[in-house]
N, C-alpha and C positions, 0 to 999 in steps of 0.2 A: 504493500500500500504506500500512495506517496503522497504526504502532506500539502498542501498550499493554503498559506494563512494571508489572509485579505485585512481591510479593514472593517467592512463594516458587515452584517449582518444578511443583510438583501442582497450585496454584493456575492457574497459569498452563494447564495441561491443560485445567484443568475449563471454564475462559473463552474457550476455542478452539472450543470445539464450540458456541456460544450466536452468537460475532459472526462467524461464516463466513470465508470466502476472503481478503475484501477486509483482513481481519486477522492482526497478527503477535504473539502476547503472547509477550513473554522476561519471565524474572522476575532480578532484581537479587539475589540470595540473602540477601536481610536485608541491614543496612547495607555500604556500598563504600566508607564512610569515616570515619575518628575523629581524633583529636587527635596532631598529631604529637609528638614527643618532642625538639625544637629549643630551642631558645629557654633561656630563665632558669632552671635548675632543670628542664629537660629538659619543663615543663608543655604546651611546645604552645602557652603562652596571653601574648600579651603584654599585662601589668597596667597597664603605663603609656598605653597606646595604646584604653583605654578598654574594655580585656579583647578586644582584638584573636582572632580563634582559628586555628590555623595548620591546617589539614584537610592532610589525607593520603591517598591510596585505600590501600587495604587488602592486605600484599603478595598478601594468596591469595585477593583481588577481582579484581587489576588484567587475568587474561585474561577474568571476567566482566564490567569494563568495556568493555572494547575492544572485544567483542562488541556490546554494547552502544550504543557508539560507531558502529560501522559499519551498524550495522539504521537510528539514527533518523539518519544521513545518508542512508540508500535511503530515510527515508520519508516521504511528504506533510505526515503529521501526526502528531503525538506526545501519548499519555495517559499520566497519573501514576495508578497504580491501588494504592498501596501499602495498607496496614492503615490503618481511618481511628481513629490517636490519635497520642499525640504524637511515637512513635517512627515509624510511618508517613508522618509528616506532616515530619518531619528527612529521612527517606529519599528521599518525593519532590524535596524541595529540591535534597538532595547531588545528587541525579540532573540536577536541571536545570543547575545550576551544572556540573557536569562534562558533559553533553549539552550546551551551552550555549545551554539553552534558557531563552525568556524569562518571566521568575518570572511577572509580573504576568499571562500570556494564556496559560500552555500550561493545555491542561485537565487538573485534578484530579477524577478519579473517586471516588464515595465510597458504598458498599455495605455493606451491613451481613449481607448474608446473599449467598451465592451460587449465586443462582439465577437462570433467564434474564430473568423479571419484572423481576429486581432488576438485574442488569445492565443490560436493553437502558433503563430508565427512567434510573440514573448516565450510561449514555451522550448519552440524552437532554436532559440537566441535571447538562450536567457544571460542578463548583465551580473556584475559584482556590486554589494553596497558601494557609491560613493561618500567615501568617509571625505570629504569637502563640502560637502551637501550635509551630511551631520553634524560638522564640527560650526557651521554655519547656522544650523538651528539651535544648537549648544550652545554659543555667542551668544543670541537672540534671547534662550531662555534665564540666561544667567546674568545678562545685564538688565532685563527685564524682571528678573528675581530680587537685585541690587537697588535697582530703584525703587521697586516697590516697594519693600522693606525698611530703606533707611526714610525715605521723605516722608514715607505714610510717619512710620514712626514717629517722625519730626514732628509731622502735621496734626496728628493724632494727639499728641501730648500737646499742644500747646496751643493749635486753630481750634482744634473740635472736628476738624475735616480728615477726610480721607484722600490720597493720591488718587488719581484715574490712571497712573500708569503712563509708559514713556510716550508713546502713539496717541493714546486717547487725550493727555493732555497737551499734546500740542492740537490734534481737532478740536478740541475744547476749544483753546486761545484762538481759531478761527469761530468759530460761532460767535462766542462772547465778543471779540472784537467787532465782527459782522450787529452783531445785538448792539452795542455799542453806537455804533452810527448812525443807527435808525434811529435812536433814540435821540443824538445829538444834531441830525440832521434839519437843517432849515429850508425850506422850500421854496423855489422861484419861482415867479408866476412871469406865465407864457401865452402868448394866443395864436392860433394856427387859424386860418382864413378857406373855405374851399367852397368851391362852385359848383352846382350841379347843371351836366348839359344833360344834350340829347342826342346818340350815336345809332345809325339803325335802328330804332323804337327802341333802344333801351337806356335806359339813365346814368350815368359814372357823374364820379365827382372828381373833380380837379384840383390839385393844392396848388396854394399860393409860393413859388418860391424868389422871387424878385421883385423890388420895389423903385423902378425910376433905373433899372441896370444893375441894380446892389442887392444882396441877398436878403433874404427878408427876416428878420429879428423883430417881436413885436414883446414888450413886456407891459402895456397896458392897454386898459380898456380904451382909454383916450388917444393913444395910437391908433389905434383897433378902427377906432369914428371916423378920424383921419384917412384910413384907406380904404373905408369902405364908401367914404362923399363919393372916391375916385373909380368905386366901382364903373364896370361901364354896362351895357345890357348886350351887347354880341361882344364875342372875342373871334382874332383871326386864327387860321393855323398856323403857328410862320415856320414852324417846322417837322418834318416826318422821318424818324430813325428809326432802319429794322437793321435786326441783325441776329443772326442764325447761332444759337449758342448748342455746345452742347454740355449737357450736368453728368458727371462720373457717378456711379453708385459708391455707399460707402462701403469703409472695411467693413469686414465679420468682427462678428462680436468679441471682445475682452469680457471679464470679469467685469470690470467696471463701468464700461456702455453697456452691457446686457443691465446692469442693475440700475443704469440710469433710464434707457428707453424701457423697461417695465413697470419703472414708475412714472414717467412723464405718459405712458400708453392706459397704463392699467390700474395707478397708485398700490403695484406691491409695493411693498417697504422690500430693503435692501434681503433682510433676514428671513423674509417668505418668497425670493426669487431665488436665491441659494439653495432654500429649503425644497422647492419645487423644480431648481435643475438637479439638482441629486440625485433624484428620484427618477427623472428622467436620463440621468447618466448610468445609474443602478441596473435601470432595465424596468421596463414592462412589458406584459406578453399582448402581444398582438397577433390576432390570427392561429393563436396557439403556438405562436414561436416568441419564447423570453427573449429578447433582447436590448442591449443599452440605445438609446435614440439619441443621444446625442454624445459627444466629445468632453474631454474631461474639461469640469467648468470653472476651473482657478487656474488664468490664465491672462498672463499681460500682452501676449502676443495675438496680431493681426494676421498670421501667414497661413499659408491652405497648404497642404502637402499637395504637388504633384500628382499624387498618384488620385485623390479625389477627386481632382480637375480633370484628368484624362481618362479616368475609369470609371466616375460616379456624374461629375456635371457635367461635362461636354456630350457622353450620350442623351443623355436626360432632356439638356436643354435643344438639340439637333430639332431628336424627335416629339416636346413636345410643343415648341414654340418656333421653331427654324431657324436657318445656318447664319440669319441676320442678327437673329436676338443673342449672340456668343459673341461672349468680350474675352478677357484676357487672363489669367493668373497673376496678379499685381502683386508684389511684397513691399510694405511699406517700408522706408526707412526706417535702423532701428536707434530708440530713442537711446541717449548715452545716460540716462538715466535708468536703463534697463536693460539688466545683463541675462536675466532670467526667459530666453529663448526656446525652452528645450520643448513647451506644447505649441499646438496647433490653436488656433485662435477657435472659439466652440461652434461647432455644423453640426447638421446631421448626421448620423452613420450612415443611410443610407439614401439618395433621392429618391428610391422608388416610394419610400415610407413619408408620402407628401400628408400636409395638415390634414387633408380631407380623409386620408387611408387608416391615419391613425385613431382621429377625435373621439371614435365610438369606445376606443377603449383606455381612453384618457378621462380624468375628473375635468372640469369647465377651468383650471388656473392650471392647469397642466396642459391641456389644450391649448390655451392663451400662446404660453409661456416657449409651446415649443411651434407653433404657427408664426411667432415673430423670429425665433434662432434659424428656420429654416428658409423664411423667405429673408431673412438679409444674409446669409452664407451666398444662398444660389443668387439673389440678385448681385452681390460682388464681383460674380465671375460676366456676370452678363452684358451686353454691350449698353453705351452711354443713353442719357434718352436725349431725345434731340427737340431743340425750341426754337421758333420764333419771337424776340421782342420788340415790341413796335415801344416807341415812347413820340408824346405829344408834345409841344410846347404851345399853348395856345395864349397869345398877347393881345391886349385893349387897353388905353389909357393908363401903359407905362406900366401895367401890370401883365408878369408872366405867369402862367399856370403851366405846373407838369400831369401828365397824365400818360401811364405807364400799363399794357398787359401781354400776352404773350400767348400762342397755341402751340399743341403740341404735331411737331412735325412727325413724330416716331417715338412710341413710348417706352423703345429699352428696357432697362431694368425696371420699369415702373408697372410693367405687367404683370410681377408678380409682387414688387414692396408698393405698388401706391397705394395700396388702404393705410401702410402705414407712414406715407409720406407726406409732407408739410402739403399744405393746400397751396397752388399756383393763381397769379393774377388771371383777372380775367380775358377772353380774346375782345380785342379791338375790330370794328369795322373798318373797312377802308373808308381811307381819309385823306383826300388830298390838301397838299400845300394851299395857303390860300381862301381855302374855304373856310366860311363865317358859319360861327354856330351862338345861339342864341340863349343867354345866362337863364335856365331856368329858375334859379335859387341861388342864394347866397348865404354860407354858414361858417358865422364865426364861432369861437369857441375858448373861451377860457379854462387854460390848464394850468398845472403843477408841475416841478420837477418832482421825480421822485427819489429816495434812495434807491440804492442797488438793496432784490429783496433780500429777506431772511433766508438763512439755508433751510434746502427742502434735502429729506434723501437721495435724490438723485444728484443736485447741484453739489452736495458735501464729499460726495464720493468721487465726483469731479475734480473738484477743489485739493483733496487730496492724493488723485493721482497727477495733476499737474504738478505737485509742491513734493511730489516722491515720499509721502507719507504714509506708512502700509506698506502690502500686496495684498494680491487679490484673494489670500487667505484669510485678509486681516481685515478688509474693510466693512462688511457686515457686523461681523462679532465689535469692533468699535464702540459704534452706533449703539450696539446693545448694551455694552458694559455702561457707559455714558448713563445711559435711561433707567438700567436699574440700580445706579448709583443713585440717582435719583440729582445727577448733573443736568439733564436736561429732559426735558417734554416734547412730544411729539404729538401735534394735532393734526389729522389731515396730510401728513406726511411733511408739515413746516416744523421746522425745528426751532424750540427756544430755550436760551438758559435758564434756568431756576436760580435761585437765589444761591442756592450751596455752589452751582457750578461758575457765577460769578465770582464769588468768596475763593472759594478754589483755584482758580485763574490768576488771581490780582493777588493771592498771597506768594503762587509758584513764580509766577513774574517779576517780582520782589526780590525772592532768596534764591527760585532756582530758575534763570532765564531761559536757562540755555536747555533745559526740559518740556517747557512751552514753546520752543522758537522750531518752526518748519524747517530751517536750514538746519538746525543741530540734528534733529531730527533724520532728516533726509542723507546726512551725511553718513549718522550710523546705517542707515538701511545700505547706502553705496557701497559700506565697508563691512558690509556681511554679504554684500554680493560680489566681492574681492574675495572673500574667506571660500567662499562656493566655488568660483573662481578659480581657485589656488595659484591666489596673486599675493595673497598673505596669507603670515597662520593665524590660528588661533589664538595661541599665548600672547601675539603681536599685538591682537586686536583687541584682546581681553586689556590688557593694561595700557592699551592710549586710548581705552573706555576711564576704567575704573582710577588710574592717578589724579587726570585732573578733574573727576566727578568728585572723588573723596578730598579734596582739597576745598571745594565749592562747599560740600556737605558739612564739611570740619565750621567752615565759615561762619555758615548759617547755624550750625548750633549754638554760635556766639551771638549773632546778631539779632535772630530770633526773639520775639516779647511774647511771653505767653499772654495770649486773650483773655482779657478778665473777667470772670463769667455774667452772665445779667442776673442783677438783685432784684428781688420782685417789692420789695418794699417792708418782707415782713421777718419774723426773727424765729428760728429754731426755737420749737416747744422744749426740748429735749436740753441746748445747751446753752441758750441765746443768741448764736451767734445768725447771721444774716444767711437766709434762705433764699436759692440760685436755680437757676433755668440751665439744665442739664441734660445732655441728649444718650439716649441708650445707642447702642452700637447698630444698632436697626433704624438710628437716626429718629427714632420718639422723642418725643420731650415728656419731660416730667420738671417735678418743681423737689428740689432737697438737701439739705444743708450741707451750708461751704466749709464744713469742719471736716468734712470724710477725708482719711476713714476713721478721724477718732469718733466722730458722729454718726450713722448711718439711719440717721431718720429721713425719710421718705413722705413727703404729703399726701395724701389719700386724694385723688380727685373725688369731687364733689359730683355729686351725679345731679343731672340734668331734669328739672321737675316735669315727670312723666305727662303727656296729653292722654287726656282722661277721652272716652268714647260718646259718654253722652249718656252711657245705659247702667243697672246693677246688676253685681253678680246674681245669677240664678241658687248659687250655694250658698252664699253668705250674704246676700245685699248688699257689700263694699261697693264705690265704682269701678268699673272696670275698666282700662287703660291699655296704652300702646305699648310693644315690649318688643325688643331684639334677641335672636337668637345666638350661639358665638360663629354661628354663618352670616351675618348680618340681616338676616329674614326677621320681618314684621310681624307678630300676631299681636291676639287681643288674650291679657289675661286679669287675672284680680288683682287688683292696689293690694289683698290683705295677703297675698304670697311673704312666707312661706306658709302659713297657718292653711290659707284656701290656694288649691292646686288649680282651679279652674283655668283652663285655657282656649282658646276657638280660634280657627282660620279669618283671616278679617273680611276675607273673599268669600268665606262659605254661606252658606243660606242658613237663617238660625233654624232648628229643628223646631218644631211645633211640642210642646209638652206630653208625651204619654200618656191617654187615656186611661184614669184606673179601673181597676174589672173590677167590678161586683155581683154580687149574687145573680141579680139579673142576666149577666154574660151567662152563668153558666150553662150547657145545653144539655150536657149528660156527665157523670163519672167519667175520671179514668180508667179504662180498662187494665192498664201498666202497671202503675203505682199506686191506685188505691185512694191515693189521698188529694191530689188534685182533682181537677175540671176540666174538659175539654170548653174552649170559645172559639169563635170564631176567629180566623187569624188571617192576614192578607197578602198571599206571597207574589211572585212575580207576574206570574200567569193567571193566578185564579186565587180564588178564596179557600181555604181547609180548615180544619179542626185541629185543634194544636191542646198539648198539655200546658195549665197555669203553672206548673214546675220546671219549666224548661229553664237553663237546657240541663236541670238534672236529668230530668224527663222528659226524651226527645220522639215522645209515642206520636202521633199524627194519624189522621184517615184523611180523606176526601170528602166534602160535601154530597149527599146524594140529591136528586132534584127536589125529592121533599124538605130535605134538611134547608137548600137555599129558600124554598118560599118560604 
């Protein structure tokens, strides 16, 4: 039997059914090991020892190690099949070291899409760990272990606040800075001027953009009056530009355009487009055959392999759109802020598995998700779309009007992405030079500048792939740390700081700049892509991190004022001394004296004077009131709780009070027990005879016709 250990669970499904029998694939659930909390400062890392790392299994890995453990002692042979980047390429490691298999021979599998082409070929040509690839994720998690630790610490003891961490806080210092401007931002007032004519039977409007030969800038209403005496009621054409353009499709998706056109198409949030290419990268069965539908989806490259272009799109697009609609195989330039090449920008696996073949066996955000990855791969490859644009200049009384629109001469790539592309101007009628056309309307308009807006998820993950903040592993999970730090909120997919992730910001900014600043930032990601690289080592990179961070740190624990905490005005029952506004590690507040820990009194909040219902209890006549669950669910129960238990649905119908039986109910003895009465009783379907002892006494008959008259 021969082992292959994946990472995640479904994966490992999908690649069972491709290498048969002779195969066992477990998946390792994502890392089975980090840094332990030993050592100096609890880092895990010993700095004297050349940044020594102390690993740990994971406590809520260790039964999916063992498991683990016991399959690759049953088996012949053992495959590393994890995610091929750098957290993948850590996980294989961990795995061999705790399997204690040998680095340099065990084979490492490495796939980029999962399917059976593509696995049985990794199997065929399987690689070796690279230990530059680990040693680069080791970098990563150990200066990431560093900072957290010492700043929190810092910040903890004496802000009240928590680190976000080296990445998240520099995204932070972008939002809050962004947040910042808006707020201080002061608005210019503007007026834009336009005309509506009449072309062909149909209406366009015209903007004003010259005044007497000069460009037209208008900041009052009283301006505004001024050029509009000078309206006139026809304008001539004095000029007519076409000109034959044509628009290139764009690249295929990254990580990061995938996650911004998902939310600017559909408002995923970053974290439920990841979530939902996964899954689609994982595999689903379609037509009864498992397989992965699209390309592995962490990924900063633009580039299509060859062999998709000449074996998957150029048939595809031939026959089903023709030998006009085929463009090129493009490779973008690669950015030098990007050394991380080794995937495929994310497509299809396969064109025949178009949107329409799959959708039936897709959920409606998986369908979405993989209808957009597919038609902008295949429109990349396909030829340009081709335009006409006419532009006007229509002039009267020293006043110019532009008037601009365009048809399509050949729609290109647009045959298959224009549902998802920007809307184009409208086509123009023929217009000659010279010709008079007659001002139906005139519309001025008083505007605002406005700020540049608040980041949205898509513009933030923008924002920090232009500023080399992240990778495409890292920029979802961000976002999330942020929010449930409770650094920032997220409405609508617009993102704002909160108060703490202001506080946050303005302190790190202070004592640690150079942990908020995008360049410092960006520079360690360069220089873990050097490490990957094997342009530098490790040991290199670890100490022209860590000397002059620990020099800065040394700093600030001098400089540092620890925050005085807020008094609320009143005095420990317990010692006298001044009671303080104190926050739990869950970020609660509470209210409790500034003696701790010689003091440890605690104020009791004061509970909230219940809303009474209106009505009395039916047990004890108390009123009866609104009350919370520890779900936060609503009912109605008694004021006289604990004494009366009474409680009711506030939504339910009250019950009507039970009829007492009395002798009169009776119809005849029990025949059962002797000692009750049968009455009449009313069940779902019909009326019966029921025992008054029920349910000791669960005797029953039926009505007979005499019985009901």
């Amino acid at each position: 039997m021969k082992l292959v250990i994946v990472e995640s669970p479904k994966k490992s499904e999908t690649i069972t059914r491709y290498l048969g029998g002779d195969f066992k694939v477990l998946a390792s659930e994502g890392h089975i090991r980090d840094l332990s909390m030993r050592g100096k400062g609890g880092l895990g890392i010993d700095v004297e020892k050349g940044f020594k790392a102390d690993w740990e299994i994971s406590e809520n890995k260790k039964a999916v190690v063992a498991k683990l453990q016991k399959a690759a002692k049953e088996a012949d042979e053992v495959y590393l099949a994890t995610d091929p980047d750098r957290e993948g390429e850590a996980i294989s490691w961990h795995l061999a070291q705790v399997l204690h298999l040998p680095v340099k021979t065990t084979p490492r599998l490495q796939f980029h899409e999962i399917t059976k082409p593509a696995i049985l070929e990794a199997m065929a040509n399987p690689k070796r760990i690279d230990m530059n690839l680990v040693r680069a994720q080791e970098t990563r998690r150990m200066e990431d272990r560093i900072i957290g630790f010492k700043v929190s610490s810092l910040l903890q003891r004496n802000i009240k606040i928590q680190s976000a961490g080296r990445v998240q806080s520099s995204t932070l210092k972008m939002i809050v800075d962004r947040h910042n401007a808006i707020q201080a931002f002061v608005p210019d007032e503007y007026w834009t001027i336009e005309v509506e004519i009449e072309l062909g039977g149909k209406k366009f409007k015209a903007n004003l953009i010259k005044v007497d030969g000069k460009p037209f800038h208008c900041k009052s209403k009283e301006e505004a009056d001024v050029i509009l005496a000078k309206m006139p009621k026809v304008l001539s054409v004095t000029s007519v530009s076409k000109v034959e353009k044509s628009i290139a499709p764009k690249m295929p998706f990254t990580t990061s355009t995938m996650q911004q056109e998902a939310f600017n198409k559909f408002k995923f949030s970053n974290s439920k487009t990841q979530s939902v290419a996964q899954k689609l990268y994982e595999g689903k069965t379609v037509n009864g055959d498992h397989v992965g539908l699209i390309t592995y989806m962490r990924t900063d490259s633009t580039r299509l392999s060859p062999r998709f272009f000449n074996v998957h799109a150029v048939p595809f697009i031939m026959e089903t759109y023709g030998k006009e609609y085929l463009g090129t195989l493009r490779q973008a330039k690669e950015s030098s802020k990007k050394i991380q090449d080794a995937h495929e920008a994310i497509r299809p696996t396969g064109t025949h598995r178009t949107p329409e073949a799959v959708a039936p066996f897709l959920s409606p955000d998986e369908a979405k998700l993989y209808r957009l990855i597919y038609c902008r791969a295949m429109a990349s490859v396909m030829a340009p779309k081709r335009i006409e644009s006419t532009s006007l200049i229509l002039s009267g009384n020293g006043l110019d009007f532009s008037l601009s629109g365009s048809r399509t001469l050949f729609k290109g790539f647009t045959i298959v992405y224009g549902e998802f592309d920007d809307e184009e101007e409208a086509s123009l009628p023929e217009v000659k030079q010279g010709e008079e056309l007659k001002v139906e309307g005139v519309f001025p308009d008083q505007k605002f500048t406005k700020p540049e807006p608040a980041y949205n998820e898509a513009s933030i993950v923008k924002a920090m792939e232009e500023k080399g903040i992240g990778r495409p592993s890292t920029y979802a999970s961000t976002i999330d740390t942020l929010s449930k730090r409770k650094y920032i909120s997220t409405t609508k997919g617009v993102i704002t700081p909160t108060e703490s992730g202001i506080k946050a910001t303005t302190v790190l900014e202070k004592y640690f700049p150079d942990i908020v600043s995008s360049d410092y930032t960006a520079t360690m990601e360069s220089q873990l892509d050097l490490v990957e690289a094997g342009k530098t080592n490790f040991e290199t990179a670890m100490k022209d991190f860590y000397e002059p961070f620990m020099a800065k740190f040394e700093q600030a624990k001098t400089l540092m004022y620890k925050e005085p905490a807020q008094e609320t005005g009143e005095l420990c029952p317990v010692c006298g001394k001044p009671l303080v506004v104190k926050k739990t590690r869950k970020g609660d507040t509470f209210i409790g004296c500034s003696g701790y820990p010689e003091c440890t009194y605690i104020k009791k909040k004061e509970k909230e004077p219940e809303e009474e219902v209106g009505e009395l209890c039916p047990d004890c006549g108390k009123p009866l009131v609104y009350k919370k669950n520890k779900k936060g669910e609503r009912f109605i129960g008694c004021s006289g709780f604990p004494t009366c238990h009474y409680t009711r649905d506030p939504n339910a119908k009250e019950k009507k009070p039970k009829k007492e039986v009395t002798e009169a109910d009776h119809v005849k003895p029990c025949p059962q027990c002797k000692t009750g009465f049968l009455i009449v009783k009313k069940g779902r379907k019909a009326e019966f005879l029921g025992c008054t002892n029920f349910p000791r006494c669960r005797y029953h008959e039926w009505l007979s016709n005499k019985e009901k008259k």
